[in-house]
C-alpha positions in Angstrom: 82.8 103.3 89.7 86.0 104.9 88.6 86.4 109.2 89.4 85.0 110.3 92.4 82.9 107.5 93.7 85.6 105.0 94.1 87.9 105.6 97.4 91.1 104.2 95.6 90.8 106.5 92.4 90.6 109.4 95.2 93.1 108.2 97.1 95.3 107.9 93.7 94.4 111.7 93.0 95.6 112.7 96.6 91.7 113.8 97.5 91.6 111.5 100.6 94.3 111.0 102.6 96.4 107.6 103.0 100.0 106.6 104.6 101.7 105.8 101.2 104.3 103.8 101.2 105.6 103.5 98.2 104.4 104.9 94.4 105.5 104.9 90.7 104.3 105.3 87.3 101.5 102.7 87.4 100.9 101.3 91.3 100.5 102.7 94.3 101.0 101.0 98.0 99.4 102.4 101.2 98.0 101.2 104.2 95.1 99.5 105.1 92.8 101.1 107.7 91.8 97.9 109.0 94.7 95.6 109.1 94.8 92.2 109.7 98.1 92.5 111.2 101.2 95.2 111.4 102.2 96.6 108.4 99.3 95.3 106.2 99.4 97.5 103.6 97.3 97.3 100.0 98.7 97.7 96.5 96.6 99.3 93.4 97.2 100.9 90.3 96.6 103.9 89.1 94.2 103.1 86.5 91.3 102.1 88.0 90.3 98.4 87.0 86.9 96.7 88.6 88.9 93.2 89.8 91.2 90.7 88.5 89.4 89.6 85.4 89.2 93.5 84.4 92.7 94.6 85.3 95.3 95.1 82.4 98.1 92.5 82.4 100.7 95.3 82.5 99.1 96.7 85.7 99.2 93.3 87.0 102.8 92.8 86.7 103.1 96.2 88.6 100.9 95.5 91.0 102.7 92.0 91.7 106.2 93.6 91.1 104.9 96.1 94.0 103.6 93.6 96.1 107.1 91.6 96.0 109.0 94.4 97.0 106.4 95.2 99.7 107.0 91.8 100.9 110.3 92.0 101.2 110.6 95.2 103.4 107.6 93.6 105.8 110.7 90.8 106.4 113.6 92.8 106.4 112.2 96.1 108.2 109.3 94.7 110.4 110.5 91.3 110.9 107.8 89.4 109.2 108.2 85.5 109.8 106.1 85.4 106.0 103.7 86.8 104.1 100.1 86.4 102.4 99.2 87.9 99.3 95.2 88.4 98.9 93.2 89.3 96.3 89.3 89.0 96.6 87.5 89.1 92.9 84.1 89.8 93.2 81.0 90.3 96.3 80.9 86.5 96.7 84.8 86.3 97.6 84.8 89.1 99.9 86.0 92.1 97.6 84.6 95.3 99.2 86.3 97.7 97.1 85.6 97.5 93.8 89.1 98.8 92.5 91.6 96.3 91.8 94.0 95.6 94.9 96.2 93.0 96.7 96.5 93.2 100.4 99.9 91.8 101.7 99.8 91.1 104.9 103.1 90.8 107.1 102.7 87.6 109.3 104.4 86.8 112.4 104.6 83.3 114.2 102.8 84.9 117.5 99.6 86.2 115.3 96.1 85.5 115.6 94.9 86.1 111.8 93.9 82.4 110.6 92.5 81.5 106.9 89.1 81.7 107.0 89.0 77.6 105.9 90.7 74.7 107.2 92.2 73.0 103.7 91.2 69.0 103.9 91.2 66.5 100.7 89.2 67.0 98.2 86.9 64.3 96.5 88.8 63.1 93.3 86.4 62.8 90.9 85.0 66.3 91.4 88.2 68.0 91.3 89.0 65.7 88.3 85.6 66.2 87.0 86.2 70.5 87.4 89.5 70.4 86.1 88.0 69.2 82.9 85.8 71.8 82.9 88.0 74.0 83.1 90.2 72.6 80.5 87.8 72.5 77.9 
């Protein structure tokens, strides 16, 4: 979906319009249209890339690098009590855009955004049982 059907890849070639905030070689940061709370803003890179499992590693380490650095001016310029980074991989966790991207979202003590799950104990033998599933 890379080119002209993907709204990242257009908004990486200046075609549609986006409040950048920041941009290099290999990412670029902007903000989101519908944010979860002030100064939620997404980071990409250039190259388009499906999801996680398709990105390239060293568009990874500039997306993360540029998420950092977005992190820190959500504390130091908008007074962010903390931040979440999100990345959705896939339909099934939520990804909507099917260009690579990790929202960081600013968070502030007073907010209303809560996780979508409330985390609880897992049962030991299936997360022992998964994790050697996933070792193997």
């Amino acid at each position: 979906m890379a080119g002209e059907d993907c709204i990242f890849c257009q908004i990486v070639a200046g075609e549609v319009p986006a409040n950048i905030v920041e941009s290099d070689e290999r990412t670029v940061t902007f903000m989101d249209i519908r944010p979860a709370t002030r100064g939620h803003v997404l980071v990409i890179p250039r190259r388009h890339s499906r999801d996680l499992l398709e990105v390239a590693d060293e568009d990874l380490r500039a997306c993360m690098a540029a998420a950092r650095r977005a992190a820190a001016r959500a504390r130091d310029r908008l007074g962010a009590d903390g931040v979440n980074l999100l990345n959705s991989s896939g339909g099934a966790a939520w990804q909507t855009v099917f260009h690579f991207h990790v929202h960081v979202i600013p968070r502030y003590e007073d907010d209303p955004l809560r996780l979508p799950w409330t985390p609880e104990p897992g049962d030991d033998e299936e997360i022992s049982a998964a994790a050697d599933v996933l070792r193997g």
